[in-house]
C-alpha positions in Angstrom: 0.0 0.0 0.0 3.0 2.4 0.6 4.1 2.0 -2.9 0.7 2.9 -4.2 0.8 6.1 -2.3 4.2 6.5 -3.1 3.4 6.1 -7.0 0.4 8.3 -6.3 2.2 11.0 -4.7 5.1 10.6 -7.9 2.1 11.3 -10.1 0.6 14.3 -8.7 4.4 15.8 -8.4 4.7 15.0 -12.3 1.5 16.3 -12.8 2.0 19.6 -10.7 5.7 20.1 -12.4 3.6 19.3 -15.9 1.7 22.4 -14.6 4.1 24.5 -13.5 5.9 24.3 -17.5 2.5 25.1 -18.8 2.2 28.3 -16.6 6.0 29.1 -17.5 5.3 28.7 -21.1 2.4 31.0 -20.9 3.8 33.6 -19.4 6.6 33.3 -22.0 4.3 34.1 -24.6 1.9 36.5 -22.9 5.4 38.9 -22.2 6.2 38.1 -25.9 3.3 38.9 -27.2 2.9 42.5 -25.2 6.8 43.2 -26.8 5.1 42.3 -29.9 2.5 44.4 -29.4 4.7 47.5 -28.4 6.9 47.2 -31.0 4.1 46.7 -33.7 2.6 50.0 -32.3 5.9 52.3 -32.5 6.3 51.4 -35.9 2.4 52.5 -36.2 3.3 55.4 -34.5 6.1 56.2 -36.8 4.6 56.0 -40.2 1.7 57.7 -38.3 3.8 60.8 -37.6 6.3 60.0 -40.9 2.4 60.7 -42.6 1.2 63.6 -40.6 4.9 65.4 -41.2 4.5 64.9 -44.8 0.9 66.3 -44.9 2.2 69.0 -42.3 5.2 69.7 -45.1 2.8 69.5 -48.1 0.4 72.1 -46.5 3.0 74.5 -46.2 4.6 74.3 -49.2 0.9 74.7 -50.8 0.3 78.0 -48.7 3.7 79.5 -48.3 3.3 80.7 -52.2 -0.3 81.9 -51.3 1.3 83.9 -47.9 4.0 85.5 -50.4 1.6 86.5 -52.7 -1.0 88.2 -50.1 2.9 89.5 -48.5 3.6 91.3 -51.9 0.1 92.8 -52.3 -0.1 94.2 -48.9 3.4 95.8 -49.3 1.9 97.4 -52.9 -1.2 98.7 -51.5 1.4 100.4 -48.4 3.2 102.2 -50.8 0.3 103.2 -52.7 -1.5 104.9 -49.4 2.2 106.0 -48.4 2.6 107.7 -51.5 -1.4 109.1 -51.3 -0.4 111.0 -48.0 2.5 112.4 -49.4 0.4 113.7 -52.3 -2.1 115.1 -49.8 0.5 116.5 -47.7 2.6 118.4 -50.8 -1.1 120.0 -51.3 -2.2 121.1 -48.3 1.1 122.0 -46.7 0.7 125.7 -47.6 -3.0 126.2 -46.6 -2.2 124.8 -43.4 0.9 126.8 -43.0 -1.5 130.1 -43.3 -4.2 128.7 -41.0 -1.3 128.6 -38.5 0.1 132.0 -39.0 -3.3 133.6 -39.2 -4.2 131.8 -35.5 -1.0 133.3 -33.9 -1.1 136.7 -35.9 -4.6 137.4 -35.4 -5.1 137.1 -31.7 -8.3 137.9 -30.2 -8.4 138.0 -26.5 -11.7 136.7 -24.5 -12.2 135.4 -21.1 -12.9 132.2 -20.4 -16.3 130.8 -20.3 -15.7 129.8 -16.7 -14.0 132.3 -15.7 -15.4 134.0 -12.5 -15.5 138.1 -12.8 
């Protein structure tokens, strides 16, 4: 009866080391399969952002000729005002010239509207 329980016992050791490799094994390939997994998603994340640089790149190449062009039109319509105001001040500069003389020549002294008498 001894050696029954003995052979007994053997089994269920053999059966619990059987077991214990299954476990090992499946842990093996669980951690494998998350390195799998990270490394399959930073390549994802690289032709992701390899994509969104080129579209980045290719939006600015498409409106950087667009941003020149509005650049160069803004700069012609500031010399055309610039050059308005000079026109307007080469004719006016003499009438206002007399409107200033005539103010400190022609003097006319009143009080105050406040002022108390």
């Amino acid at each position: 009866m001894a050696a029954s329980s003995s052979q007994g016992i053997n089994t269920l050791l053999e059966a619990e080391r059987e077991a214990a490799k299954i476990v090992q094994k499946a842990k093996q390939y669980r951690v494998q399969r998350l390195k799998d997994a990270r490394s399959e998603a930073a390549k994802e994340i690289e032709e992701l952002k390899a994509q969104k640089n080129a579209e980045y790149q290719n939006f600015v190449a498409q409106h950087s000729g667009t941003s020149d062009q509005s650049l160069s039109q803004v700069d012609q319509e500031t010399d055309a005002k610039v050059s308005e105001i000079q026109a307007s001040y080469e004719e006016n500069k003499a009438k206002a010239l007399e409107k200033m003389l005539e103010a400190i020549t022609n003097v006319q002294a009143e009080p105050h509207i406040n002022a108390r008498v």
